[in-house]
Structures are given as structure tokens and as C-alpha cells.
C-alpha positions as a Markdown table, in Angstrom:
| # | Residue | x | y | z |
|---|---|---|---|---|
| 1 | Unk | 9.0 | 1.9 | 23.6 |
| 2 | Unk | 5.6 | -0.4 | 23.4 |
| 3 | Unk | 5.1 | -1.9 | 20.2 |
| 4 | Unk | 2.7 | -1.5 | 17.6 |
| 5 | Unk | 0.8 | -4.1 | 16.6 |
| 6 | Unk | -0.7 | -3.4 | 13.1 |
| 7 | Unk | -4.0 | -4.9 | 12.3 |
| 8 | Unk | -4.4 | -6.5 | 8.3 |
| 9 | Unk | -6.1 | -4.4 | 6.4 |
| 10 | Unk | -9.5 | -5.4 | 4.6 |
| 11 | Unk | -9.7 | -5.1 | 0.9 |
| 12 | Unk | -8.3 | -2.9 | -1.6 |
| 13 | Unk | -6.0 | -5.8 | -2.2 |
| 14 | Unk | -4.5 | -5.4 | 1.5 |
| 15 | Unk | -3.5 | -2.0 | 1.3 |
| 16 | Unk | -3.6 | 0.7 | 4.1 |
| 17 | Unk | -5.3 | 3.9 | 3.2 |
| 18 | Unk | -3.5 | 6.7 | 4.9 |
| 19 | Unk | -6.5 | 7.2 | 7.5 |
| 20 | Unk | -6.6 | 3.3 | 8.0 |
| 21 | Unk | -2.7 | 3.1 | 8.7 |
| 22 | Unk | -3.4 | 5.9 | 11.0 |
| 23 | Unk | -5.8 | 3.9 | 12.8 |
| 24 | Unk | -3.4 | 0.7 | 12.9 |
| 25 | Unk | -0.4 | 2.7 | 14.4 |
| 26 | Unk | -2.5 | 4.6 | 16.9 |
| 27 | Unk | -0.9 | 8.1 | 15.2 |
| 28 | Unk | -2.9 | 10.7 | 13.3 |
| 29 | Unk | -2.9 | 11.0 | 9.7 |
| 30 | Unk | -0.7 | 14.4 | 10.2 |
| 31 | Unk | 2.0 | 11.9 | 11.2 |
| 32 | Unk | 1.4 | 9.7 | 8.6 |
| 33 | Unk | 2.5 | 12.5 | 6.2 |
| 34 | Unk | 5.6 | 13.4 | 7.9 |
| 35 | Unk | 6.1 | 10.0 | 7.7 |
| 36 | Unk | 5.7 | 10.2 | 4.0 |
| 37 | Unk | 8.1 | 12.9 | 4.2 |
| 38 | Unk | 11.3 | 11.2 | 6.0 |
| 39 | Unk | 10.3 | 8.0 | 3.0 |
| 40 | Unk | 7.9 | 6.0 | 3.9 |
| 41 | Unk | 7.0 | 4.2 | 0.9 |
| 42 | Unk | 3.6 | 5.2 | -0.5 |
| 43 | Unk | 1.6 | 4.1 | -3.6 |
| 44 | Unk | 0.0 | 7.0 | -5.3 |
| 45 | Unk | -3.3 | 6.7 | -7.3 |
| 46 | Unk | -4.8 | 10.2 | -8.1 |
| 47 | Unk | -5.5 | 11.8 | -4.7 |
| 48 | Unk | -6.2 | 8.1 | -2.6 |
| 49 | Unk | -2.7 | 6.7 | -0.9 |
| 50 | Unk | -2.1 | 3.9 | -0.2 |
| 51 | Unk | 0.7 | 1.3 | 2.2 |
| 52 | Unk | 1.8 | -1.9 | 1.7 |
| 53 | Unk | 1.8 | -3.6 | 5.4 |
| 54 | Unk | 4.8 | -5.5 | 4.6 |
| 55 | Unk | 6.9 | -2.3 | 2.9 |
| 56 | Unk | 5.6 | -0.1 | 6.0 |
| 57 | Unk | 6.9 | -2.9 | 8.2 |
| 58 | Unk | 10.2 | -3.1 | 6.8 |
| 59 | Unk | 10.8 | 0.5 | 6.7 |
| 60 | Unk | 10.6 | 1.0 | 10.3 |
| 61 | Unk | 13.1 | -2.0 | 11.1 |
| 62 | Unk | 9.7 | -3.9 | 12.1 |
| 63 | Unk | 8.9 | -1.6 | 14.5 |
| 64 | Unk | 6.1 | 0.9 | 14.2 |
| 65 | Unk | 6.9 | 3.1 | 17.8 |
| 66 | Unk | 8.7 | 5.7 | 15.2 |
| 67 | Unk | 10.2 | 6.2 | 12.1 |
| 68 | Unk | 14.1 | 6.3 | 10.9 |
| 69 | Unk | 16.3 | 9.5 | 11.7 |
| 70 | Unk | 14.9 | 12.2 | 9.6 |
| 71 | Unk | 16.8 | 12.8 | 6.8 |
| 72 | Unk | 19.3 | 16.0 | 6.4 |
| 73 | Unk | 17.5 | 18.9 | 4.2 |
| 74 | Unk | 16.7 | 21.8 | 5.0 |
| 75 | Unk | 16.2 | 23.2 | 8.2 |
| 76 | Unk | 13.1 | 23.8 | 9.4 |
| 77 | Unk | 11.4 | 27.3 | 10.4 |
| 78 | Unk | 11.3 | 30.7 | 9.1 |
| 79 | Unk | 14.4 | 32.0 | 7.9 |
| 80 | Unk | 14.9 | 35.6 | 9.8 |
């Protein structure tokens, strides 16, 4: 896999937004949710969410080609 090279964000104290870390890992913001969803750490504030570069680093091993195994839950699809 080719890696990621994130790009510092500019103000709001160097935080991503959600559509700027999408722009930094070359993924859509869709992805960035699921992200969200396997644990990526996010900092909530009303409706705006935001990533620490460093946190988001360290959560994928310092690698941003893809995230950790997804988690056990439950399974996905319609149940028939």
C-alpha cells in the first residue's frame, strides 16, 4: 500500500474538520464516518467534528492507507 501523507491543518487550533481530513487522506467523508465507526477518535462540538492529526496518526499505527480490523458487532445486512 502507498502512504498517506497528511497535510497540517490550518486553524481551529490544528484540528481536521471531517471534510478537511477527507481531503488529507484522499478518502471521502463517507469513509471518514465508517472510520468513526470502527473508533477513530473524534472531538464532538454540536454538529462540527473535529481530528487531532496526531490521535488520527496513532490510531492507524502511523499509517493512513486503512484503518484497524473492524471491530466484532453485529453483522451487517438485512436480517431475512
Amino acid at each position: 500500500m502507498a502512504e498517506v501523507t497528511m497535510v497540517e491543518p490550518e486553524g481551529l487550533f490544528g484540528l481536521y474538520t471531517r471534510k478537511q481530513l477527507a481531503r488529507a487522506t484522499n478518502k471521502s467523508e463517507a469513509t471518514i464516518r465508517r472510520w468513526e465507526a470502527l473508533g477513530l477518535p473524534v472531538i464532538r462540538r454540536g454538529q462540527l467534528r473535529l481530528y487531532d492529526p496526531q490521535t488520527t496518526r496513532a490510531w492507524f499505527g502511523g499509517e493512513l492507507d486503512s484503518p484497524p480490523a473492524r471491530k466484532p458487532g453485529r453483522p451487517r445486512g438485512r436480517a431475512t
